[in-house]
C-alpha positions as CSV (number, residue, x, y, z in Angstrom):
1,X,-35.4,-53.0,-16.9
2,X,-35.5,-52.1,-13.3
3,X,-32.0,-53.5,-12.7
4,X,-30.5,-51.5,-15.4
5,X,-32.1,-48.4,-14.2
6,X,-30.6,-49.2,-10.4
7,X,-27.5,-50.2,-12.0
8,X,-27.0,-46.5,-13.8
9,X,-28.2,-44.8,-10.8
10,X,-25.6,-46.4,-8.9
11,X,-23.0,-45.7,-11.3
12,X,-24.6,-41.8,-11.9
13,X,-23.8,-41.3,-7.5
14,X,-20.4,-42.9,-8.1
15,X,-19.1,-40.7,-10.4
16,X,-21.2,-37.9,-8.8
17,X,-19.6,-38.2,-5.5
18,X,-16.4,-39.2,-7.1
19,X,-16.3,-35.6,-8.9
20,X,-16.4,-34.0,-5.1
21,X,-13.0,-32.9,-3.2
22,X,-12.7,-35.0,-0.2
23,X,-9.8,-33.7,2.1
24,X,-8.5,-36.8,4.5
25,X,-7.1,-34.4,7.1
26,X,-9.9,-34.9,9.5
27,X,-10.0,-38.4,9.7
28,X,-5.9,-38.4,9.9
29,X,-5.8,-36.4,12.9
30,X,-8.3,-38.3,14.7
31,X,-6.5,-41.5,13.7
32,X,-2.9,-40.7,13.0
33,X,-2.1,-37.5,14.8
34,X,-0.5,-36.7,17.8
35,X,0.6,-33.4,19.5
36,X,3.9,-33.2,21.3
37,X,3.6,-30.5,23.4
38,X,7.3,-30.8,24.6
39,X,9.2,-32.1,21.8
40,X,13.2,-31.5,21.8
41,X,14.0,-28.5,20.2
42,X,16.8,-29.2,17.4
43,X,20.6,-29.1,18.0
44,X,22.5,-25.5,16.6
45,X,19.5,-24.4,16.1
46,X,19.2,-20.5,15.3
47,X,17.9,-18.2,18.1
48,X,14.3,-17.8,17.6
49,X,13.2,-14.0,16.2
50,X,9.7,-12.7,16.3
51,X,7.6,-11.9,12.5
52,X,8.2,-8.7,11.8
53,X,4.8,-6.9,10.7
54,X,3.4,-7.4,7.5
55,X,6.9,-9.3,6.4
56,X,6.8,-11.8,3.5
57,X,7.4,-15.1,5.3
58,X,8.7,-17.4,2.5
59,X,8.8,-21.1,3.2
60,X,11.5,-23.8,1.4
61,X,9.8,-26.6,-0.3
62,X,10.4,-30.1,-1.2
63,X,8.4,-32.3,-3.3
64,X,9.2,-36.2,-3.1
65,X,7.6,-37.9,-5.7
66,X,6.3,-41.4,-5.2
67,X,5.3,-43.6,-8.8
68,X,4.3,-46.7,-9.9
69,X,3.6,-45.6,-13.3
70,X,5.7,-43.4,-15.7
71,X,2.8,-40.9,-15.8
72,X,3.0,-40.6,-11.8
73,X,6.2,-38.8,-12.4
74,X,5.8,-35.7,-12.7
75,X,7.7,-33.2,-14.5
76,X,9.5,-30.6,-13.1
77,X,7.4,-28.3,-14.9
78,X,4.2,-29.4,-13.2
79,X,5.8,-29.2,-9.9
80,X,6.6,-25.4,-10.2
81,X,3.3,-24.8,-11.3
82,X,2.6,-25.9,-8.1
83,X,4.8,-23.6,-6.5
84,X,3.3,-21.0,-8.5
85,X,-0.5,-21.8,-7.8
86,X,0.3,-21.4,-4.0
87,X,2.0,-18.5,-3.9
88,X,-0.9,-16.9,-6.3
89,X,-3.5,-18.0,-4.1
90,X,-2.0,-17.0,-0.5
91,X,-0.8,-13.6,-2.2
92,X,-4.6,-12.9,-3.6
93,X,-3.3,-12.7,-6.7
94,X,-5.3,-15.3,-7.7
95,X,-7.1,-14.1,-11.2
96,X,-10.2,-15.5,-10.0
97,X,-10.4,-13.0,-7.4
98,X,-13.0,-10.9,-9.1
99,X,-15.5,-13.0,-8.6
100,X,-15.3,-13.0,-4.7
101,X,-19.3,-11.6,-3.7
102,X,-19.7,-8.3,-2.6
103,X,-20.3,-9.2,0.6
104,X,-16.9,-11.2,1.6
105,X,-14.6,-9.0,-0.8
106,X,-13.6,-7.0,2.1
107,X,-12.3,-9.5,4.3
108,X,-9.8,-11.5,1.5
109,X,-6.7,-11.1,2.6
110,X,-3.2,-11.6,1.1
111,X,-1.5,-13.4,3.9
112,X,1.9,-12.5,3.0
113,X,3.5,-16.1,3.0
114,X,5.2,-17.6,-0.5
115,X,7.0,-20.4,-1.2
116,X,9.7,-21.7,-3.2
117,X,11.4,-24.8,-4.1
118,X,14.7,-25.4,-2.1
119,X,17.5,-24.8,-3.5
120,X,19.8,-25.8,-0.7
121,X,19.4,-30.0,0.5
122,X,20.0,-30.8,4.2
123,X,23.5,-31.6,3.8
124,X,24.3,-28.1,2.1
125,X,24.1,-29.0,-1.7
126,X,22.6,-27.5,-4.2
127,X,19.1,-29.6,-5.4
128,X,15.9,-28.7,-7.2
129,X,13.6,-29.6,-4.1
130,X,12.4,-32.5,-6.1
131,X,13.3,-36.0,-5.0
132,X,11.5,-39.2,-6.9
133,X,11.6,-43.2,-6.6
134,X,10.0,-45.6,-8.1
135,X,7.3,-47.6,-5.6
136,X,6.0,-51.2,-6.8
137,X,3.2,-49.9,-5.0
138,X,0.0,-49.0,-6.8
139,X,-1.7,-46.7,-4.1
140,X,-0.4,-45.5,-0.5
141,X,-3.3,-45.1,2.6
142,X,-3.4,-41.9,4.7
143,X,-1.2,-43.4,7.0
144,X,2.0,-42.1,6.4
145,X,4.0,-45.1,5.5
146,X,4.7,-42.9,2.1
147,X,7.2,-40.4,4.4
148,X,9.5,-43.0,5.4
149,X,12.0,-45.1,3.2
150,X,11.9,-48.3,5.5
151,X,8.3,-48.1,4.8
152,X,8.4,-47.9,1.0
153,X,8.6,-43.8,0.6
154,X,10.9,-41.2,0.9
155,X,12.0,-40.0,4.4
156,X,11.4,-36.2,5.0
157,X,13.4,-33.5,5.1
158,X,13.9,-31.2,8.5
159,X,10.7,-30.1,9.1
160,X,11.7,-27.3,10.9
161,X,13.4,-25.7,8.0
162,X,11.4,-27.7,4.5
163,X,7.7,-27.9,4.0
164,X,8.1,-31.5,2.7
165,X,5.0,-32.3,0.6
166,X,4.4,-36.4,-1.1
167,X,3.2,-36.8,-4.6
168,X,1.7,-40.0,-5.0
169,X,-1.3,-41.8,-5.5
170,X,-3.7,-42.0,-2.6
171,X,-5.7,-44.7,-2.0
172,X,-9.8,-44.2,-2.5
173,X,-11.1,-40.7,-3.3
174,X,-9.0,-38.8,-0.8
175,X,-7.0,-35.7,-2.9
176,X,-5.2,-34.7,-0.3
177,X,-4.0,-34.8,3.6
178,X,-1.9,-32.5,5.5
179,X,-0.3,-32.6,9.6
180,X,-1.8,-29.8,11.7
181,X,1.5,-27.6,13.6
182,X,3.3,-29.4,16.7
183,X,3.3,-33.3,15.1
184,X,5.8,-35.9,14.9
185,X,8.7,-33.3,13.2
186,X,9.5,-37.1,11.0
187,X,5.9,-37.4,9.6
188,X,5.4,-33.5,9.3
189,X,4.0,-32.0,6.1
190,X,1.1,-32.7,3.0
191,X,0.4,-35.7,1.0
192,X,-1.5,-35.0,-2.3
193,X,-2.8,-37.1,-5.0
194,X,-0.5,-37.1,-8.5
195,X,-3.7,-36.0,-10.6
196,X,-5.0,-32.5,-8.7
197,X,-1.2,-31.4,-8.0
198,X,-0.5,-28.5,-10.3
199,X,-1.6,-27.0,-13.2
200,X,-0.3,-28.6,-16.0
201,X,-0.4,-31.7,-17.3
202,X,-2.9,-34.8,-16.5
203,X,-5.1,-33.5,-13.7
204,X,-8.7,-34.4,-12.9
205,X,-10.9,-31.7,-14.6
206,X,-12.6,-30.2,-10.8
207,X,-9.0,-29.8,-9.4
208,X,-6.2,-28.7,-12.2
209,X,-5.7,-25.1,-10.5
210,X,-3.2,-26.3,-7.4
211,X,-5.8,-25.6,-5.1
212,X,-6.1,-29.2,-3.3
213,X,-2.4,-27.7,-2.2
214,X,-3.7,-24.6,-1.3
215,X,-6.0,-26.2,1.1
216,X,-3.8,-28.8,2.4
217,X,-1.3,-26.4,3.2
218,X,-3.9,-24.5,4.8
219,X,-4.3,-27.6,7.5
220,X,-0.6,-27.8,8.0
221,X,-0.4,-23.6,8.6
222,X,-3.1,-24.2,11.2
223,X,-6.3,-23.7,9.9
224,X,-9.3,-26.0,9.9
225,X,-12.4,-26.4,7.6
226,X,-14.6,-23.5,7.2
227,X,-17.3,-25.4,8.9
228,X,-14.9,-26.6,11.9
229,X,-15.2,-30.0,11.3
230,X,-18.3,-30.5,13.3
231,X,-22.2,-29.9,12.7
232,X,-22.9,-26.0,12.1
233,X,-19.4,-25.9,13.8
234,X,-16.9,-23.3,14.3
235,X,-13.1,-22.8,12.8
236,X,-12.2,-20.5,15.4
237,X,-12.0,-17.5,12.9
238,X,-14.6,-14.6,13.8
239,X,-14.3,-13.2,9.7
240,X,-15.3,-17.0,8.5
241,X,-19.3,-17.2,8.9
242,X,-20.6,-20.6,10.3
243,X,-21.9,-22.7,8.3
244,X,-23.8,-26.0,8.4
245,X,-21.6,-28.3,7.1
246,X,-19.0,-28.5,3.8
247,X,-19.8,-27.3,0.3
248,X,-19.1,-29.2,-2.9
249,X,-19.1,-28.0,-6.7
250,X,-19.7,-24.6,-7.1
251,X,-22.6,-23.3,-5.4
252,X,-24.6,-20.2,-6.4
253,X,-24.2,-16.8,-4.0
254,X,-25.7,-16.6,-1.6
255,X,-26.2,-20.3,-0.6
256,X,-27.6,-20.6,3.1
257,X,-28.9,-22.8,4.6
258,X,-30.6,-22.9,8.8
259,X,-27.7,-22.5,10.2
260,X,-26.3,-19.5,8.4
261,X,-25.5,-16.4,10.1
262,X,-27.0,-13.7,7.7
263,X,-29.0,-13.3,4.3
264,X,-24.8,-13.8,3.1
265,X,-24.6,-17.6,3.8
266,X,-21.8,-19.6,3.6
267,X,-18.2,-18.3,2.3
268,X,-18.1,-21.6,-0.1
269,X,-15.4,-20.1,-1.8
270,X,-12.9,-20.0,1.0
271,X,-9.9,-22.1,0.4
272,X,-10.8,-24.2,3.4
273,X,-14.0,-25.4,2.0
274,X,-14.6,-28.5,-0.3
275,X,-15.7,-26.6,-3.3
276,X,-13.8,-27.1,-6.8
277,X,-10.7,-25.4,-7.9
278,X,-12.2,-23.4,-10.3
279,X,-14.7,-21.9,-7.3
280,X,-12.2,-21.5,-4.7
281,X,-10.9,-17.7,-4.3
282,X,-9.7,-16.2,-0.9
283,X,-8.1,-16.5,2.8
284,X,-10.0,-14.0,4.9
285,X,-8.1,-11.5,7.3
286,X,-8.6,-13.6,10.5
287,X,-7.3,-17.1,8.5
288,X,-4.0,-14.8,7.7
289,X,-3.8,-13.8,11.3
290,X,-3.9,-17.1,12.6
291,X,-1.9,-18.6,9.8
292,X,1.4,-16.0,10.8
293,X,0.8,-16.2,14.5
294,X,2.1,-19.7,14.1
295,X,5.7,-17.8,12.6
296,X,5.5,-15.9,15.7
297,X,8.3,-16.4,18.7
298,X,7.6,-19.6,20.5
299,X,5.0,-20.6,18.0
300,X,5.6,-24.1,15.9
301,X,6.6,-22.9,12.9
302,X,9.1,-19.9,13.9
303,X,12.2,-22.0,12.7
304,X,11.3,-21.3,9.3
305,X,11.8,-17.3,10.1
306,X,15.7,-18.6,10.3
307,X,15.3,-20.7,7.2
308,X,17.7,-20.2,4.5
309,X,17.6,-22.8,1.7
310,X,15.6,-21.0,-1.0
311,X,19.0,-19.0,-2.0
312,X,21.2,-21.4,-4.3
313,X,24.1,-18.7,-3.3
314,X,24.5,-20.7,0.4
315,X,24.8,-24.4,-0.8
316,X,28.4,-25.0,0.0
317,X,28.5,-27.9,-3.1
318,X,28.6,-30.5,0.2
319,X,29.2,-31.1,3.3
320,X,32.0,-28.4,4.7
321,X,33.8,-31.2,6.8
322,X,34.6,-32.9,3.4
323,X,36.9,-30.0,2.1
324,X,40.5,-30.1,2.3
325,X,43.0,-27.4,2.8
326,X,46.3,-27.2,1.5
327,X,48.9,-25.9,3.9
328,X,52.5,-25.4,3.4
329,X,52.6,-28.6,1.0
330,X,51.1,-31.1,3.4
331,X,47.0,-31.9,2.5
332,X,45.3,-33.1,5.5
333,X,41.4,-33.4,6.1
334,X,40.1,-29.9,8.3
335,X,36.7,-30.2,9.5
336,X,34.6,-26.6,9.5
337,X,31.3,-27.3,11.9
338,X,28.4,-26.0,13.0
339,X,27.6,-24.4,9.7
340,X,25.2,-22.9,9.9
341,X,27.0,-21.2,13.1
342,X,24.9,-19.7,16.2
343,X,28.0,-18.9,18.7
344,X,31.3,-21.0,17.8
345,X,32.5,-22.0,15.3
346,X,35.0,-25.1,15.5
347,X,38.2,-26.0,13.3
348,X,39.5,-29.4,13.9
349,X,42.4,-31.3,11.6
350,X,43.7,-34.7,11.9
351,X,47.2,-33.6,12.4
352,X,48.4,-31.1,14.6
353,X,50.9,-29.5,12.3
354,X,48.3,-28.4,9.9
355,X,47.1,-26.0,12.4
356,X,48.9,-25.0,14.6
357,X,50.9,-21.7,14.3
358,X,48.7,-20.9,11.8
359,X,46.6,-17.8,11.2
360,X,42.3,-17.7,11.1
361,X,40.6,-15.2,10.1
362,X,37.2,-14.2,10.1
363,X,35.9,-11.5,6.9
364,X,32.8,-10.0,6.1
365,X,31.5,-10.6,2.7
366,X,33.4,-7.9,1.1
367,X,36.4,-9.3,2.7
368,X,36.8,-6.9,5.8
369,X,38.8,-8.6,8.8
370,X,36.4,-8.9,11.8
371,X,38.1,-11.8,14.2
372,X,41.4,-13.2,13.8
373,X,43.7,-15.9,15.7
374,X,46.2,-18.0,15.8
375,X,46.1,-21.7,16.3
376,X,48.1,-23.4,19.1
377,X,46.5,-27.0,18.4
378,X,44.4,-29.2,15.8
379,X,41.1,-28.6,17.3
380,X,40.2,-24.5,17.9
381,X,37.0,-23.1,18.4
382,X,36.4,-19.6,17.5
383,X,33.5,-17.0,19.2
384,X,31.5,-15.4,17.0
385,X,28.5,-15.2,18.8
386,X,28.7,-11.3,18.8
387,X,28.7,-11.1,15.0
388,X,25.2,-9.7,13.8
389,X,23.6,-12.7,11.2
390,X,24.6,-13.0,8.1
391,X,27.6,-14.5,5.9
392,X,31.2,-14.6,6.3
393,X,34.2,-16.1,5.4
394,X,37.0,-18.1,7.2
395,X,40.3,-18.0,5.8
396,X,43.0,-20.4,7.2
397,X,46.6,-20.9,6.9
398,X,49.5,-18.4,6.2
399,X,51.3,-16.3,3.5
400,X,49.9,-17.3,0.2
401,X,49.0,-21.0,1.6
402,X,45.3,-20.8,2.9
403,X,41.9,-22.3,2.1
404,X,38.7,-19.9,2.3
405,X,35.1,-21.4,4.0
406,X,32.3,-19.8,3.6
407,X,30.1,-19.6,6.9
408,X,26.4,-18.6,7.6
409,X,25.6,-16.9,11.0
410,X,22.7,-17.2,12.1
């Protein structure tokens, strides 16, 4: 009798502590994580801008979606809902919002920042942001073998223009796990768990809101746990109250404890606490503020000010140096690169009769003539650094006989 009543103790505290959100972002950046203070900024890339006040930052995303079992692949309708959830909760439009106490309602903060899935790929085509691939692998550890295709997983995306998150399943009871600003740019971005990603479909009951995201993507915008990771610690925030250590479940306000500040207690349902979805409600001003400073000019994240691929309208349908043009009767292979341009823009053509003595010119969208010039040889490069950002179109050849790019200045 006494071995059956240990036995459904210890299977009561399994699926007791089972039930509770356990975020593996701590133990990856003690383990895994490594700053590079001086990493090599990208080639072409745009000149940096600062955020413009109270702007809506909007950040690409891709979704690569790791299973072993048909139900591990999720539909693209669960993957928007995604999408959705996050851009709810870091707009406050959350509908759970209401419920925020009295005494922390005036500190939630809509942070301004969205998200959509890309619509543009790296190599300029049009995509859905979702990549998948099957994995003979039953579970992946939080050690990001999962973002790399040599390792079994799916390599990532630029990082400095795609918030690449991993769908898969995790090993143990970690949700989720995200990398903190200034990382490895290959290994940058969240891993979640197949069953608390979205809000639809077959999700574990304490996390079917999107909010594991939420968090996670709180980690890679800079922000710790509420409690700072440490023992009545700090998160750097002075809106956030200390607090003596994570929450789980959904506690009754006010829940304090010794180390509380005030009467108030602990702000358990802050996104970067360990409650459940359904008791998770707000960002505070100061997370919001930290969160965008990292947008700001020379922080880690500005790139994505510059960041383009959420409008379908600028895939070019592939690679630009893959086009051909047809001039006077003789199709030869023209190359059209950087593109996106920052200063020059180069024009180069196997043979040197397909270029030269012909006329380039540079158009506004509505087709007004801003530079034009005529090619003496099969490799030109045009200036255009003075153009203000935006698109334009390059039209090469002569008479009637001339092929029309489509360029993006940034």
């Amino acid at each position: 009798m006494r071995q059956a009543l240990l036995t459904i103790v210890l299977i009561s505290c399994y699926y007791l502590s089972y039930s509770q959100r356990v975020c593996g972002t701590e133990a990856y950046v003690q383990h895994n994580f490594v700053l590079q203070k001086n990493a090599p900024s990208e080639e072409n890339t745009a000149p940096p801008r600062d955020t413009v006040s109270n702007e809506i930052i909007t950040i690409p995303v891709v979704v690569h979606i790791m299973y072993n079992k048909d139900w591990q692949n999720l539909s693209e309708a669960q993957v928007l809902s995604q999408i959705a959830a996050l851009n709810r909760d870091y707009r406050l439009l959350n509908t759970n919002k209401n419920v925020i106490p009295e005494a922390f309602s005036g500190v939630a903060a809509d942070s301004r920042i969205m998200f959509c899935i890309a619509k543009v790929d790296p190599n300029g085509f049009q995509t859905n942001g979702i990549e998948r691939k099957y994995t003979n692998k039953t579970y992946y550890m939080s050690d990001d073998d999962i973002k790399f295709a040599a390792k079994g997983g799916l390599n990532a995306w630029d990082s400095k223009r795609y918030l690449n998150i991993w769908v898969c399943s995790i090993f143990g009871r970690v949700l989720g796990y995200a990398t903190p600003p200034g990382g490895d740019p290959l290994k940058d971005g969240v891993v979640i768990n197949f069953d608390v990603f979205g809000t639809v479909g077959s999700l574990q009951g304490n996390f079917n809101q999107g909010r594991t995201a939420t968090h996670e993507v709180g980690h890679w915008l800079g922000l710790k746990h509420i409690w700072g990771d440490d023992f009545c610690g700090s998160d750097d925030i002075n809106d956030t109250p200390r607090q003596k250590s994570s929450n789980f479940g959904c506690p009754s306000f006010p829940s304090t404890t010794d180390c509380s500040m005030d009467s108030n207690g602990d702000m358990f349902m802050n996104y970067m606490d360990l409650t459940n979805d359904a008791c998770m409600s707000m960002f505070t001003t100061g997370q919001k503020h930290k969160m965008r400073a990292i947008f700001a000019l020379n922080g880690p994240r500005n790139s994505f000010l510059r960041s383009y691929q959420c409008d379908s309208s600028l895939a070019t349908g592939g690679p630009l140096p893959q086009d051909t043009v047809q001039v006077n009767d003789v199709e030869d292979l023209i190359s059209i690169y950087p593109n996106p341009v920052l200063d020059f823009i180069n024009i180069k053509a196997k043979q040197l009769h397909t270029l030269q003595g012909k006329t380039a010119i540079i158009m506004s969208a509505q087709g007004l003539p801003l530079v034009k010039k005529t090619l003496q040889s099969g490799n030109e490069r045009i200036s255009i650094g003075h153009l203000p950002p935006g698109i334009y179109m390059l039209s090469i050849g002569d008479g009637s006989s001339r092929k029309t790019f489509k360029l993006l200045k940034m």
